[in-house]
C-alpha positions in Angstrom: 0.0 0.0 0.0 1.3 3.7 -0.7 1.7 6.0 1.3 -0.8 8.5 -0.5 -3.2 5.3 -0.1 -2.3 4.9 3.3 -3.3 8.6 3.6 -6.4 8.4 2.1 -7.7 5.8 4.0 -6.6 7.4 7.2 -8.6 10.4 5.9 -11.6 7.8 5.5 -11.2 6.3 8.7 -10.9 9.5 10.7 -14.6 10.9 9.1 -16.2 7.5 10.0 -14.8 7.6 13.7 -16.4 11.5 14.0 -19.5 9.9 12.3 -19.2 7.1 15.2 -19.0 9.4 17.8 -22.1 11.0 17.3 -23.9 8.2 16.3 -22.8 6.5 19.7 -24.7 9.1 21.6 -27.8 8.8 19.4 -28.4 5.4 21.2 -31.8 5.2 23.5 -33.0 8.5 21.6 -36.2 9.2 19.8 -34.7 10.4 16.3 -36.9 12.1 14.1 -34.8 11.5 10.7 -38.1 10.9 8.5 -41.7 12.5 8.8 -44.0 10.4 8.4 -46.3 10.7 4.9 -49.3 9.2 6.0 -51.2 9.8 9.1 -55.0 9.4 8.1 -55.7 6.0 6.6 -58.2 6.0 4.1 -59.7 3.0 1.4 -57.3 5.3 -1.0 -53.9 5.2 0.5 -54.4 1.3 1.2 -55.2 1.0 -2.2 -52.4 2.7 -3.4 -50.3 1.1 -1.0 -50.9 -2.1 -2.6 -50.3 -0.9 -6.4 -47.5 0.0 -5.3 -46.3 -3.2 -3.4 -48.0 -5.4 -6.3 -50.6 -7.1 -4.0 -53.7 -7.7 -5.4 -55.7 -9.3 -2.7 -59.1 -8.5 -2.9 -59.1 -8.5 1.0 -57.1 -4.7 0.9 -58.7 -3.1 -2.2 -61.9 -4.5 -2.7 -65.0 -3.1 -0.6 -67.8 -5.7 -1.8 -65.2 -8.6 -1.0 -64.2 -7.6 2.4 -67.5 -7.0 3.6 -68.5 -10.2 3.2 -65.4 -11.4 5.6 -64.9 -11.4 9.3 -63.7 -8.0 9.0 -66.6 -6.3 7.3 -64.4 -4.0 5.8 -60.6 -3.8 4.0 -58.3 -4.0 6.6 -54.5 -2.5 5.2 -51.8 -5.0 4.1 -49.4 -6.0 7.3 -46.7 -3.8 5.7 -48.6 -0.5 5.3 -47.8 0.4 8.9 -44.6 1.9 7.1 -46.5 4.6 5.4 -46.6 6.6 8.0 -43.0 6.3 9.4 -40.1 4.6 7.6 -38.8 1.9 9.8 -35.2 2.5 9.1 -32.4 5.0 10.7 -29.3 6.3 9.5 -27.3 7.3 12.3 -25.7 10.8 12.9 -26.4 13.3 10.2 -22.8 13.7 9.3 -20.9 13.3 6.1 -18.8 10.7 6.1 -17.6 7.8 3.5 -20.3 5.3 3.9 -22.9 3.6 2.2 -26.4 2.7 2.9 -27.8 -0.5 2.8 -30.5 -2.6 4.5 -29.7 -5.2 6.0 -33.4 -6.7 7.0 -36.4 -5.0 8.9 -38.6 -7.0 11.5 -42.1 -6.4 12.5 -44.5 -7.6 15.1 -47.8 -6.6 14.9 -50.5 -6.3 17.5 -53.6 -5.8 15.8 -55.1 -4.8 12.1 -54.9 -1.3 10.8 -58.3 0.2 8.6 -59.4 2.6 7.1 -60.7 5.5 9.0 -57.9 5.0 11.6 -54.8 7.5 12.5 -51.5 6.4 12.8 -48.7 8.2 15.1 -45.2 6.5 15.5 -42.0 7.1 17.4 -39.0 5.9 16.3 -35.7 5.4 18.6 -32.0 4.5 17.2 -32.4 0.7 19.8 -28.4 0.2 19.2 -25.8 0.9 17.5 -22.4 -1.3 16.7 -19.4 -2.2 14.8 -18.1 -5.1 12.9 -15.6 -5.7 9.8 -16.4 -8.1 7.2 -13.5 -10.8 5.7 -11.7 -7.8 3.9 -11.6 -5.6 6.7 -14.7 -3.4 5.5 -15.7 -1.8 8.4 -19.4 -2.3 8.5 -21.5 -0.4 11.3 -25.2 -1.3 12.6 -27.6 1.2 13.0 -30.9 -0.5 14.4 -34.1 1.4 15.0 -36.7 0.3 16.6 -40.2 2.3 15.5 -43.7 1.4 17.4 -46.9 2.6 15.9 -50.1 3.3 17.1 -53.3 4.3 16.3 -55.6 6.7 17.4 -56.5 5.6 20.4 -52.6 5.2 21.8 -52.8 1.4 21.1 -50.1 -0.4 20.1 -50.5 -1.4 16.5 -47.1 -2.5 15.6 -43.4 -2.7 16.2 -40.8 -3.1 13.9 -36.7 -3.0 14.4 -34.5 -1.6 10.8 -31.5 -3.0 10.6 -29.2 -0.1 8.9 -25.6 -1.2 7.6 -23.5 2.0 7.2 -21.0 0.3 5.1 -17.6 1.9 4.0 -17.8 3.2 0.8 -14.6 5.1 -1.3 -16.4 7.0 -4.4 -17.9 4.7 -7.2 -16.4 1.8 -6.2 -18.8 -1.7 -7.0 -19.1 -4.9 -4.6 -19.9 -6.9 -7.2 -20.8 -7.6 -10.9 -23.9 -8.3 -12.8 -25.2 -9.4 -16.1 -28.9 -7.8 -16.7 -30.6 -11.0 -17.5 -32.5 -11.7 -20.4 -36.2 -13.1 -21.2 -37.0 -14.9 -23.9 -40.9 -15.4 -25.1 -40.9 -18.8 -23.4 -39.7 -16.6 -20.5 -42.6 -14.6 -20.5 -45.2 -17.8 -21.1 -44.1 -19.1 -18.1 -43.8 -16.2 -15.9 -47.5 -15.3 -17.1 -49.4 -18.5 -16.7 -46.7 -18.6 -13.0 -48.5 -15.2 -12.1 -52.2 -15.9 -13.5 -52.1 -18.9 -11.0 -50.5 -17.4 -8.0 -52.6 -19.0 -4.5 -54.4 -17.2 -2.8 -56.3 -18.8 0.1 -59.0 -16.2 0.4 -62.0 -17.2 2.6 -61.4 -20.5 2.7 -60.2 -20.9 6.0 -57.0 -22.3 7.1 -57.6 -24.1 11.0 -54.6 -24.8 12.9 -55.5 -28.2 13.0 -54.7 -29.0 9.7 -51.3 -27.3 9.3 -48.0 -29.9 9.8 -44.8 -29.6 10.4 -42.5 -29.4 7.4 -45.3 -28.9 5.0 -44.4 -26.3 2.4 -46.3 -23.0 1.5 -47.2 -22.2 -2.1 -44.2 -19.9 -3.4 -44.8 -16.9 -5.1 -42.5 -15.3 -8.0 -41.9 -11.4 -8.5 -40.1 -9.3 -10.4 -37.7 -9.1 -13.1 -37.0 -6.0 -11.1 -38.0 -2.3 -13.1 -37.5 0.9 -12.3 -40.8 1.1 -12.8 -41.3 -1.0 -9.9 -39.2 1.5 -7.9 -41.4 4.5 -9.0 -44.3 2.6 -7.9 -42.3 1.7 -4.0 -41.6 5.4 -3.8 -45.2 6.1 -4.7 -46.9 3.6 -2.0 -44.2 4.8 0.8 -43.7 8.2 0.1 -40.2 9.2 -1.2 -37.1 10.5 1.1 -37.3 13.3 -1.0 -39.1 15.8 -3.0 -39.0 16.9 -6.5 -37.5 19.7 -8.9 -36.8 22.9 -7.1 -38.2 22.3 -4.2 -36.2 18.8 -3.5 -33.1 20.9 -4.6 -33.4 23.7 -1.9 -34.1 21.1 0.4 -31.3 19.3 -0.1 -29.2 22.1 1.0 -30.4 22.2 5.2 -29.1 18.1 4.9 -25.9 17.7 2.1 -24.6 14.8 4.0 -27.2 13.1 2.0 -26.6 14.7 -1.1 -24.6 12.9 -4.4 -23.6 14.8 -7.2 -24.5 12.8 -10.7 -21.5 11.5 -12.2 -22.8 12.3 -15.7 -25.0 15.7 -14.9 -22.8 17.3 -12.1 -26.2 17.7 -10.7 -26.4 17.1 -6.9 -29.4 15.4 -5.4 -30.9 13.0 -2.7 -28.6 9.8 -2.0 -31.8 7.9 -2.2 -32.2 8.2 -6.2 -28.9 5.8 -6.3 -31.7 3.3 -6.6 -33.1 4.2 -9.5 -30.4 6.0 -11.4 -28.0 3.5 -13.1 -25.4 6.4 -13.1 -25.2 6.9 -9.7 -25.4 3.5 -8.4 -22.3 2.6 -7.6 -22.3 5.2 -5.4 -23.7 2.8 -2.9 -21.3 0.0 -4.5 -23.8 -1.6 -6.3 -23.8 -2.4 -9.9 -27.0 -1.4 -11.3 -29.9 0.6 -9.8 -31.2 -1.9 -7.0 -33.9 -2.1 -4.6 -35.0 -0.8 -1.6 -34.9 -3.5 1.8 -37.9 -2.2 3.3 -39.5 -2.8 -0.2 -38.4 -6.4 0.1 -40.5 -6.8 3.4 -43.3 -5.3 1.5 -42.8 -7.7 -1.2 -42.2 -10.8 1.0 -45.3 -10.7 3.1 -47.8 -11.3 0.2 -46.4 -14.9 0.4 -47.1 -15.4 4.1 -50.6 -13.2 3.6 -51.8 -15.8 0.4 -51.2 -18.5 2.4 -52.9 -17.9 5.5 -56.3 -16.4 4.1 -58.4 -14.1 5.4 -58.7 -15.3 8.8 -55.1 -15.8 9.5 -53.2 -13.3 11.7 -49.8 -11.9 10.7 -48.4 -11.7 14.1 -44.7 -11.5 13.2 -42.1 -11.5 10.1 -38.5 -10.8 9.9 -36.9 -10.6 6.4 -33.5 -10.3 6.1 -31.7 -8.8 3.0 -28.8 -11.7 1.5 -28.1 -10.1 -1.6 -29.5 -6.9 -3.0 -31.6 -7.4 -5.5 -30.7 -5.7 -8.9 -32.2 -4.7 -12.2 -33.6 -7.4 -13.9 -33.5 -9.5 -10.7 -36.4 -12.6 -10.8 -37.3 -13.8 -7.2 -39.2 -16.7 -6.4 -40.0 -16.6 -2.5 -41.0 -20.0 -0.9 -41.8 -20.8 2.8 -42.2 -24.2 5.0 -44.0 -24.8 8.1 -40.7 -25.5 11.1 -43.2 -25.2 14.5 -46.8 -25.3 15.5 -47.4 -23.7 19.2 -50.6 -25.7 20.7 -51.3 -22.8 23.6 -51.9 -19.7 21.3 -52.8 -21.3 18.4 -49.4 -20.3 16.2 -47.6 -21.6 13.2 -43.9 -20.8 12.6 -42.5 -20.0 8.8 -39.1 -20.4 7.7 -38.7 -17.7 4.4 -36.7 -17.9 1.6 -35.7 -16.0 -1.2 -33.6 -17.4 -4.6 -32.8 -15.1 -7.0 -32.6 -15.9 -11.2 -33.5 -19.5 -9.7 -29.5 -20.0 -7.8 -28.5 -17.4 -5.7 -30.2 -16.9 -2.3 -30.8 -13.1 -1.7 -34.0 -13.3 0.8 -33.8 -15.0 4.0 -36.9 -14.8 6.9 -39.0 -16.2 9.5 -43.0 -15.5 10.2 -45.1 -16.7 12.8 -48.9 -16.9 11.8 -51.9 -17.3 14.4 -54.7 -19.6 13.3 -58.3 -19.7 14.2 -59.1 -23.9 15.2 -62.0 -26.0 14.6 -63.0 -26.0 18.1 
């Protein structure tokens, strides 16, 4: 190593230790990095939640179908709890040479969320650590922890961000990737794979009848778009807002700002999802997608299976692998517990990306109504 390397990464490391610092004393705080972008819950913002999350169970969007259910109305998806307050934290607001990136997002809930409701959160920064990877990358955990309630100070839901603040030295990648390719078989497939997704619906699912090792019906989504990103920011509500105002914005925060390599043009950090030329700046290869996305994305599968009757108490999805431009994901799930005394079913989660590579990893536990 040279010494004008040596240099620079001294340099690096002495911005991430001030960064540290900071961040350190941020621990047990409620940190208000993110307002929230939806308070009142109405039949529209569940809907467009679920556009924008591509879940089309009838149970969230469609009036004359939930009324005929237990609920008598739509409840919201399990993940929609987000919409009012990203579950995620970034540590101090400090520039410093690190990188984003989402390293999984856990959420127990407590009951449903519908329409006509109100939704306040508070989110605290629950810890904060250290660790280096095999190369000596330093890699340091931010984890928030955000609970949610609803208008009359009950506890909805709870969910824990893990936030990797990974070192990152200008436009360097992590990795490589070929944008895969589909053919017109391709598309056959994938169609008549998506026309026949499961969906329990109202027939229910008893506890009773659910085993041990049994497998859930998988689901399949993507070849990831930037489309599909446009359509996340529009269900979550972006970090960040557009034209002139997001530009005058960004000048009371420019630790998050990133000038475009190709335009000169500086905006929010957050667009190196979508924008293939500033991707790298977060290491990654192609524009990618988002981990709290993921969750969103993930939960359909536990949500088909269980029907309308089932109860989401709990799911954890970790992020492998990001997922990246043309990305194809089939997500499958087996039954690993059943808990006699409150009726609950444990899920083991998985994600395989292009059909190989793992990139999803996650856990759910479902409550059941029984026979009896």
């Amino acid at each position: 190593m040279t010494a004008e390397k040596q240099m620079d990464m001294s340099q690096v490391d002495a911005a991430i230790d001030s960064w540290q610092a900071v961040t350190e004393e941020m621990t047990g705080r409620v940190v208000e990095e993110r307002q929230p972008w939806v308070s009142s819950v109405t039949g529209d913002t569940i809907k467009h939640f679920a556009y924008g999350t591509d879940d089309d169970n009838p149970l969230w969007t469609d009036t004359g179908y939930a009324a005929k259910t237990a609920h008598g109305r739509n409840p919201a998806p399990p993940a929609f709890v987000f919409v009012n307050r990203y579950p995620i934290l970034h540590g101090a607001p400090l520039k410093a040479p690190l990188a984003s990136l989402i390293g999984g997002v856990e959420v127990e809930w407590f009951g449903h969320v519908y329409a006509g409701d109100t939704l306040s959160s508070e989110p605290r920064q629950k810890e904060f650590f250290e660790k280096r990877n095999k190369d000596g990358r330093r890699l340091n955990f931010v984890i928030s922890e955000i609970d949610y309630r609803n208008q009359e100070n009950t506890l909805t839901a709870r969910a824990t961000g893990t936030m990797i603040m990974a070192t990152q030295i200008g436009l360097q990648t992590m990795m490589e990737h070929e944008v895969p390719h589909y053919d017109t078989g391709d598309l056959e497939r994938l169609e008549g794979t998506w026309r026949h997704e499961y969906r329990r619906g109202a027939d229910t699912l008893f506890f009773e009848d659910v085993e041990v090792g049994s497998r859930i019906p998988p689901i399949v989504r993507g070849p990831l778009t930037i489309g599909d990103m446009v359509a996340w920011n529009a269900a979550i509500g972006p970090s960040y807002k557009a034209g002139r105002w997001g530009y005058l914005e960004l000048g009371k925060a420019m630790h998050t700002a990133m000038v475009n390599p190709v335009t000169g043009f500086p905006v929010k950090y957050s667009q190196q999802h979508e924008d293939a030329n500033m991707a790298a700046g977060r290491g990654m290869p192609a524009p990618f997608d988002n981990g709290v996305m993921r969750f969103a994305w993930v939960a359909p599968l536990v949500t088909n299976w269980m029907g309308d009757d089932g109860f989401l108490k709990r799911l954890k999805v970790q992020v492998a692998r990001p997922g990246l431009y043309g990305d194809l994901t089939t997500y499958s799930g087996r039954v690993t517990a059943r808990d006699e005394d409150t009726k609950t079913v444990a899920l083991e989660i998985t994600g395989t990306r292009q059909g190989e590579t793992v990139n999803t990893r996650g856990t759910a536990d479902v409550i059941l109504p029984t026979r009896s």
